[in-house]
C-alpha positions as a printed Julia matrix, in Angstrom:
456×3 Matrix{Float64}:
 126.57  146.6   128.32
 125.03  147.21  131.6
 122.79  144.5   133.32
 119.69  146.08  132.76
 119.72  146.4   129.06
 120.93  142.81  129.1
 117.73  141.89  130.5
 115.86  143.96  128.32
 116.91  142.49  125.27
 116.44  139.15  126.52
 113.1   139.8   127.53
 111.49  141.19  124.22
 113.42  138.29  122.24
 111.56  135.83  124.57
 108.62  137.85  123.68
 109.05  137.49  119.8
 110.0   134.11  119.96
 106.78  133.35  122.13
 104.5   135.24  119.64
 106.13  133.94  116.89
 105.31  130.7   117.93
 101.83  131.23  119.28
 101.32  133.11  115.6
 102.32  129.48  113.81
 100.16  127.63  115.69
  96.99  129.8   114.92
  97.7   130.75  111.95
  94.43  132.58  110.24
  93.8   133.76  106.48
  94.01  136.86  105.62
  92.98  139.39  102.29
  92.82  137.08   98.79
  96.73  136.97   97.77
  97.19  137.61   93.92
  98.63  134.08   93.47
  95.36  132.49   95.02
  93.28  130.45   92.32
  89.53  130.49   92.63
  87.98  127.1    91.05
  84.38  126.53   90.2
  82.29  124.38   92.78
  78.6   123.07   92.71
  76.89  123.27   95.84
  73.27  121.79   96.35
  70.78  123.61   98.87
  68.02  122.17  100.39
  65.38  124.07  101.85
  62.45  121.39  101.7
  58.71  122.02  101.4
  56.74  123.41  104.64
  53.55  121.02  104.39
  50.41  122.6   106.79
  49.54  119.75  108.69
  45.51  119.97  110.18
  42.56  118.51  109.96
  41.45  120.08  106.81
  43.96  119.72  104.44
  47.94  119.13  103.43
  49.28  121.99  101.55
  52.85  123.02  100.38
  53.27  126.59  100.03
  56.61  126.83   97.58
  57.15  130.66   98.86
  58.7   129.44  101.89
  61.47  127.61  100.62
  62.08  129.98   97.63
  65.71  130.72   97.27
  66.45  134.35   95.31
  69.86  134.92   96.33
  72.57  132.94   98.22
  75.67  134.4    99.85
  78.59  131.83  100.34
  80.96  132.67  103.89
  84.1   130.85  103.46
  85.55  130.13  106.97
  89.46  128.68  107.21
  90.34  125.95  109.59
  92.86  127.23  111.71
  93.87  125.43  114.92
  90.59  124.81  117.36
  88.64  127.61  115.5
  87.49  128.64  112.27
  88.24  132.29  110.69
  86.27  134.02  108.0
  88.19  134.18  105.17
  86.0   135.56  101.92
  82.43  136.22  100.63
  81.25  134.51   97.62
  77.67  135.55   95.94
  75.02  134.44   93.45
  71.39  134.39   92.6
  68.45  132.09   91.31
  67.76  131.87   87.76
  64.13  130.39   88.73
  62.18  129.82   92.08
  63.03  125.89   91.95
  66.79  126.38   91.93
  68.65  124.34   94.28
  72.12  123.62   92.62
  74.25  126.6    92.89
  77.68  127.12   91.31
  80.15  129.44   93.35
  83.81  130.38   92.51
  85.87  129.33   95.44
  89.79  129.57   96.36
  91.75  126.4    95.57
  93.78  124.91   98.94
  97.62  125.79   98.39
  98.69  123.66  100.95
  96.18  121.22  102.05
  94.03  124.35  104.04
  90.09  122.99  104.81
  87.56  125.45  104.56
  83.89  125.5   106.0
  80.85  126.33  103.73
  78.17  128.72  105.57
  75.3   129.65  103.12
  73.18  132.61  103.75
  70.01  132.78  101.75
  68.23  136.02  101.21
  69.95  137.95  103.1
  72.29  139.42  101.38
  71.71  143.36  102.85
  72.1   141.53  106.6
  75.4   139.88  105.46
  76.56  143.38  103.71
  75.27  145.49  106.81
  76.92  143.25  109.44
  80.54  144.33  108.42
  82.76  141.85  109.71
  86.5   141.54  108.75
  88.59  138.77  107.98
  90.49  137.36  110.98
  86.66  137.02  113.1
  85.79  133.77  114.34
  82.47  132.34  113.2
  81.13  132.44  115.85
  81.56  136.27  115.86
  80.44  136.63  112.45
  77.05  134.64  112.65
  76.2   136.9   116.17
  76.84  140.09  113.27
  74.43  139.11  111.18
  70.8   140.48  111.63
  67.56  140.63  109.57
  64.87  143.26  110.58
  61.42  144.26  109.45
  62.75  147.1   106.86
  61.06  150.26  109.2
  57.43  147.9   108.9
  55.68  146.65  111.53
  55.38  143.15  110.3
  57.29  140.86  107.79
  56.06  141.22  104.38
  54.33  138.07  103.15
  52.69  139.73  100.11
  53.35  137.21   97.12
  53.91  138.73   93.41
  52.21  134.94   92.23
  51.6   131.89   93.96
  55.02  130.62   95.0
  57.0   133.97   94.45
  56.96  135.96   97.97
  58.06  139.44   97.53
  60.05  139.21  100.38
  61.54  135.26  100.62
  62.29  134.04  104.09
  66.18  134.4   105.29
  67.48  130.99  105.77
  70.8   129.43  106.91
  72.92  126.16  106.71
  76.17  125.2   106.53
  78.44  121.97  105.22
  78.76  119.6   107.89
  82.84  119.15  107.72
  86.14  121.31  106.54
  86.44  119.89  103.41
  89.97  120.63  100.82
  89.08  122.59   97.78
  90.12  120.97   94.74
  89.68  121.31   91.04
  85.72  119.87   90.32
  84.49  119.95   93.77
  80.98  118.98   94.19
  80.38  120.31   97.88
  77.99  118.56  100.64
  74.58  118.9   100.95
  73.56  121.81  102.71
  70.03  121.84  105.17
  68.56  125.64  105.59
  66.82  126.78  108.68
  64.82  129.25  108.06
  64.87  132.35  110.22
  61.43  132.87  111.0
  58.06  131.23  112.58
  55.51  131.16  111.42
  51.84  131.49  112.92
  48.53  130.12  111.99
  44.97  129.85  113.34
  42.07  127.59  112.63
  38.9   126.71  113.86
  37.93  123.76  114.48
  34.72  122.46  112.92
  33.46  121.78  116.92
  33.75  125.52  117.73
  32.52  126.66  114.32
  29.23  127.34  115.28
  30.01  129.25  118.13
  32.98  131.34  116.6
  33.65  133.03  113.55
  37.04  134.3   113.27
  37.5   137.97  112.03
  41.01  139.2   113.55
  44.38  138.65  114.28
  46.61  140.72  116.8
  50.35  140.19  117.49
  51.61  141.53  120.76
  55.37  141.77  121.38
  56.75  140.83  118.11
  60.72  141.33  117.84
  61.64  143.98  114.95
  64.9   142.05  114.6
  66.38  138.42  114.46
  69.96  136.52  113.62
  69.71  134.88  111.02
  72.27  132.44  112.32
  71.11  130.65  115.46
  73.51  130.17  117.97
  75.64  127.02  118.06
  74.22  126.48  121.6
  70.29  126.52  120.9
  71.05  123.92  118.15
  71.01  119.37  118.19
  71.72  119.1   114.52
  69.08  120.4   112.53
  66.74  120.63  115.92
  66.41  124.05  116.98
  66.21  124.0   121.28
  66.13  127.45  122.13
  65.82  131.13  120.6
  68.95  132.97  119.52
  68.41  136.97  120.39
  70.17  139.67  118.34
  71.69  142.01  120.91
  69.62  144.83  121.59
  67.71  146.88  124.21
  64.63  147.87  121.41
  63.57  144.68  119.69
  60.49  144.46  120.85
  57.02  145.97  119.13
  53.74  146.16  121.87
  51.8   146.52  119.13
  49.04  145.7   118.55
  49.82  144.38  114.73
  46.74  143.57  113.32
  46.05  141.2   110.96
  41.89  140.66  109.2
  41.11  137.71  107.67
  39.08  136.83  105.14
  37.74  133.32  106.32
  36.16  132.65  109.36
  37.5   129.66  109.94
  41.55  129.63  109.49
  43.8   132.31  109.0
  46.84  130.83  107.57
  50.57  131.8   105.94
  50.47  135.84  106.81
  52.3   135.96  110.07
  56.07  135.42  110.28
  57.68  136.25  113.17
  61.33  136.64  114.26
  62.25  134.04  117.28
  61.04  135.33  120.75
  62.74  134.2   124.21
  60.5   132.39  126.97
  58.96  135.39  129.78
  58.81  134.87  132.98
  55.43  133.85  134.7
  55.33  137.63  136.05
  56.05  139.02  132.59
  53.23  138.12  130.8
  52.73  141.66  129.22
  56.23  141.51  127.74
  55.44  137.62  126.36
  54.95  137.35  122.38
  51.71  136.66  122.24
  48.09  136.78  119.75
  44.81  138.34  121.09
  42.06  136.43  118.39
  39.08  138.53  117.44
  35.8   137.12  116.05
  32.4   137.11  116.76
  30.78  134.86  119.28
  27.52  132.73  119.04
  24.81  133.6   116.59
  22.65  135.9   119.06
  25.58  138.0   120.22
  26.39  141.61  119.01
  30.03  143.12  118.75
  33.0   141.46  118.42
  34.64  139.44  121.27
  38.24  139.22  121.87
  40.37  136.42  123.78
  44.19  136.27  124.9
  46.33  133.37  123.7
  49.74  132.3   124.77
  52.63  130.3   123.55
  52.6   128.16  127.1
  54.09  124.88  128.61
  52.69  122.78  130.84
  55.07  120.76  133.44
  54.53  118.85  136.67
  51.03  120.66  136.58
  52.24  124.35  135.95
  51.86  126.6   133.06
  54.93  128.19  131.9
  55.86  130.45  129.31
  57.93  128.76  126.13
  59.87  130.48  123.36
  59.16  130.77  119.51
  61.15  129.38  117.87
  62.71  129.93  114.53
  61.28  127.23  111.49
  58.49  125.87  113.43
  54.92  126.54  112.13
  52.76  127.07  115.38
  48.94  126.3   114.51
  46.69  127.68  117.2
  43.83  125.18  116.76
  40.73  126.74  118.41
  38.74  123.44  119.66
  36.19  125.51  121.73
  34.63  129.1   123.19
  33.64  129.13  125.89
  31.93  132.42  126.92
  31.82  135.69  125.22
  35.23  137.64  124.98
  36.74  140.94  125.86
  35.33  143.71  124.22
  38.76  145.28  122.86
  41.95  143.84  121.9
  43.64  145.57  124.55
  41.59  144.46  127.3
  41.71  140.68  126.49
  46.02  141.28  126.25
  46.09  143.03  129.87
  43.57  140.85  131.4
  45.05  137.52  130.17
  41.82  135.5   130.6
  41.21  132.9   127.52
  37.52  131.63  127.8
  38.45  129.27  125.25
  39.84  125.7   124.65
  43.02  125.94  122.49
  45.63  123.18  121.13
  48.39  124.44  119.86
  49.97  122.51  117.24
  53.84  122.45  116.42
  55.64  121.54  113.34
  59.04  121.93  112.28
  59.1   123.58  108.9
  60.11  121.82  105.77
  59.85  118.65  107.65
  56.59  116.64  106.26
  54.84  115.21  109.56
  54.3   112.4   107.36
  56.88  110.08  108.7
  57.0   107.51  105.92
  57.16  103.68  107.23
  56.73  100.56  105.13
  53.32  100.81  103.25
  53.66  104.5   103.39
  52.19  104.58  107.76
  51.98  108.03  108.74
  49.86  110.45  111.1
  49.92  114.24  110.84
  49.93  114.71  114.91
  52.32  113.32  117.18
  50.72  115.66  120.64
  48.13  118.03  121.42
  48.74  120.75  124.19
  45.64  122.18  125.35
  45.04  125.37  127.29
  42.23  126.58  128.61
  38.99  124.76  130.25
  36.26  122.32  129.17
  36.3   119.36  127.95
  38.79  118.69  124.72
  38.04  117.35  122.05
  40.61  116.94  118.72
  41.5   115.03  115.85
  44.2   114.4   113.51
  44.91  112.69  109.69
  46.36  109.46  109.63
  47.06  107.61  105.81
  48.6   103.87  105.78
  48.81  101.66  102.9
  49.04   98.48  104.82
  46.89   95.74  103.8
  45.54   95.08  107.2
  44.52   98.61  108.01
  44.72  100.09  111.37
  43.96   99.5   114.59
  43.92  101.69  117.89
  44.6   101.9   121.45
  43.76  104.94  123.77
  44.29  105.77  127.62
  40.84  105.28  129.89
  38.83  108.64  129.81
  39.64  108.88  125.92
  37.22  107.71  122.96
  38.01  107.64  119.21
  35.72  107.83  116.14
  36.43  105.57  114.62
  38.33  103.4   116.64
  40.17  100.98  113.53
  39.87  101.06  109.98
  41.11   99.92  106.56
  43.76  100.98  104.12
  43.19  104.69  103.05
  42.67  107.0   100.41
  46.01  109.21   99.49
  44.37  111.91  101.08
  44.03  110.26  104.67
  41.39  109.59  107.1
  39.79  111.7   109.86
  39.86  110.18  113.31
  38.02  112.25  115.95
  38.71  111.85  119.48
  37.39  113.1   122.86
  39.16  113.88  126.64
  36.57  113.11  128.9
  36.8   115.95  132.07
  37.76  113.11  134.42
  40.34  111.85  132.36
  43.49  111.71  134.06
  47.07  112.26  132.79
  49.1   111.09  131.23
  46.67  110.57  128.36
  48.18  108.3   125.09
  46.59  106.92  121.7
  48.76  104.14  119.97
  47.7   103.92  116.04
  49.04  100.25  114.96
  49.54   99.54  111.55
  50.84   96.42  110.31
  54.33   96.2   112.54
  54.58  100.01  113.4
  52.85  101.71  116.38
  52.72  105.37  116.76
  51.98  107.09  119.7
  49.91  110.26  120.14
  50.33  112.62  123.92
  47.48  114.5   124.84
  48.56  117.24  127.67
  45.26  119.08  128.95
C-alpha cells in the first residue's frame, strides 16, 4: 500500500473515532421509538389574577388569565444544552382550569426532561415548525404570535371572563426532572405575552378633561411568545424580546373610543416594544389621548404621551414590556391640545401632567404583611409640567393604624389614620413646585414601613 493511502485511511478513522466520540457526549433525542412508553402526568398552571390597582377601585378581570388550550414542549437534557424532543397537547374543560393532565414519555435510562408550556398558542407553536434535534433556545426564538391580518389584538369577550381571543402565555418547570410512573410535575408560573394599557383620569383633572379617545402609534403586529432567556431575573421581565423582522411595526393611528370620560380600561393589549432612541421619537410606541378640554372650549383637543424614563435629570425612552399593566394616570391639563391626532404625535408636546403607573400582571400590588399591611403604589413617574399632585390605596389591619412620613416640599391628606375598611383608604398627596428630589413617603404600620418614590 502506498504512503498516501496509508495516511488516508488513518485520517478518516481518526475522523470517525473523533465524531463518534463527540456524538456520545451530546447525545440528543430523536423521533418517538416504538418501544417508548408514554405515562400520564398532572401538571398545575398558574397564571394568577391581574388586579387594576388605582385610586378608584381593585378589580380582577378573569379573561386575562383564562387558559383554553395548553401545548406541552418536551425538551431532553443532553450535555450543556437542552433538545426538543416531542409536542404534547390539551385543552380546558372550563375557564378556571389549572390542573392539566398530559401523556408524557417514560425515562428508559434515567434521561431528564424539561417542561415548557405554551398557552393559547397553539397555531404559533404549529406555524413555527421546528424539528427535533433544535436547541431551546432555537425553538422559543420560532415561536411568534401576531394580530391575525387586524390592526389590534382582539379583546372582545363572549361573557364576562371568557375573551374571544385569551392572551398567549408561557412558563416552564424550573428543573430536568426523570419521568416516572405517577408524576405530579412542578408548578409552572405563565408570563403572559402581552401589555396591557390603560388610562384614567384623575378626579383633580376631571373638571378640566373629559376623555373621548384613544390612539396607538407604533404598535408591533408581531411578538414571541417566549421571552428571551436574557431579558429575564426569574419571573421579572428586564427587557423586550423582538421577533425577527424588518415589518413589525403599525404607524397607525389605531383608534380606540371610549365610553367613559374618565378611564378607559382592559381594551388595549399590545405586543412588547423595544426602547427608541431620543431622536426616534416618531418610531417610539406611543398613545396620542383625545378628549375635550375645559367646559367653555369647542372641538376636541389632542395630547402626545410617551412611555419615558427619567435618569440623572434626562428623559429617555423605555420599552413595553410584556405582562406589565401600564396605567397612564392623567393628574392634570394644562392648556388646550392639538387639534388632530396626528399633529399632537409629530409635534410631541404634552400640555399635561401624567403619572404613569406600572404593575406586573397577575401579581396583586397588595403585598400582604402581618395584619394584612399593604399599599397599591410603590412610585409615581410624572411627566410633564405643573405642580403634581397623586394618591394611592393603602389597607392595614393593624391595631395601631398607620402613621406617615414624607420628604420636605410633600403634604399628605391625611397624614395617619386607623385600621381600615377591606376596601382601603384614600390618601391624597401633593409635590409642591419647589420640591426637590429625591422625593419619599414612608407609610408605617405596626413594625413594617413602606416606602413610596415620587420622580417629577
Amino acid at each position: 500500500m502506498k504512503m498516501h493511502n496509508v495516511k488516508l485511511h488513518i485520517l478518516v478513522l481518526m475522523l470517525f473515532m473523533s465524531f463518534s466520540c463527540s456524538f456520545e457526549e451530546q447525545e440528543v433525542p430523536g423521533p418517538p421509538s416504538p418501544t417508548d412508553e408514554f405515562v400520564d402526568a398532572i401538571i398545575h398552571i398558574s397564571s394568577p389574577s391581574s388586579p387594576s390597582p388605582s385610586t378608584y377601585a381593585l378589580t380582577d378581570p378573569d379573561g386575562e388569565k383564562m387558559i383554553k388550550e395548553v401545548d406541552v414542549l418536551v425538551f431532553k437534557e443532553s450535555g450543556s444544552d437542552e433538545y426538543y424532543d416531542y409536542r404534547t397537547r390539551t385543552t380546558a374543560t372550563n375557564p378556571q382550569q389549572t390542573d392539566f393532565k398530559i401523556s408524557v414519555k417514560k425515562s428508559k435510562n434515567n434521561e431528564k426532561y424539561r417542561f415548557a408550556v405554551v398557552a393559547n398558542a397553539s397555531g404559533a407553536v404549529s406555524n413555527a415548525n421546528f424539528t427535533t434535534y433544535a436547541t431551546k433556545k432555537q425553538v422559543y426564538a420560532l415561536i411568534i404570535s401576531d394580530l391575525s391580518g387586524s390592526d389590534r389584538w382582539d379583546a372582545t369577550e363572549t361573557s364576562p371572563g371568557i375573551p374571544d381571543k385569551p392572551i398567549p402565555m408561557w412558563g416552564e418547570t424550573g428543573t430536568l426532572v426523570e419521568v416516572t410512573d405517577n408524576l405530579q410535575l412542578q408548578p409552572v408560573h405563565m408570563l403572559r405575552a402581552l401589555s396591557r394599557i390603560d388610562v384614567a383620569v384623575r378626579p383633580s383633572a376631571q373638571s378640566k378633561f373629559r376623555l373621548t379617545d384613544v390612539y396607538v402609534y407604533n404598535g408591533n403586529r408581531k411578538g414571541r411568545v417566549i421571552p428571551d432567556k436574557a431579558n429575564l431575573q426569574g419571573d421579572n421581565v428586564t427587557g423586550a424580546s423582538i421577533p425577527v423582522d424588518n415589518n413589525l411595526k403599525v404607524k397607525g393611528p389605531i383608534a380606540y373610543t371610549s365610553l367613559s370620560e374618565t378611564e378607559y380600561k382592559r381594551e388595549i393589549y399590545l405586543y412588547e416594544a423595544d426602547a427608541v432612541k431620543e431622536n426616534e421619537g416618531l418610531q417610539a410606541t406611543c398613545l396620542v389621548i383625545g378628549g375635550y378640554y375645559a367646559s367653555g372650549v369647542s372641538g376636541k383637543s389632542y395630547y402626545r404621551v410617551d412611555f419615558l424614563d427619567k435618569k440623572n435629570s434626562n428623559l429617555s425612552f423605555k420599552p413595553i414590556l410584556r405582562n406589565h399593566c401600564y396605567t397612564i394616570n392623567i393628574a392634570d391639563v394644562l392648556d388646550e391640545g392639538y387639534t388632530t391626532p396626528e399633529e399632537a404625535f409629530n409635534k410631541r408636546g404634552i400640555k399635561m401632567t401624567v403619572d404613569i403607573e406600572s404593575w406586573v400582571m397577575g401579581e396583586s400590588p397588595y403585598n400582604a404583611t402581618p395584619y394584612n399591611f399593604a399599599i397599591n403604589r410603590n412610585s409615581f413617574e410624572n411627566i410633564g409640567a405643573g405642580s403634581f399632585n397623586g394618591s394611592f390605596v393603602l389597607i392595614t389591619e393593624e391595631p395601631g393604624g398607620w402613621t406617615s412620613a414624607a420628604s420636605a416640599g410633600v403634604t399628605l391628606t391625611p397624614s395617619s389614620g386607623t385600621t381600615t375598611a377591606a376596601t382601603g383608604q384614600a390618601v391624597n398627596f401633593k409635590v409642591a413646585d419647589t420640591a426637590q428630589e429625591p422625593l419619599f413617603i414612608d407609610i408605617t404600620s405596626g413594625p413594617i414601613t413602606k416606602r413610596i418614590k415620587i420622580t417629577r
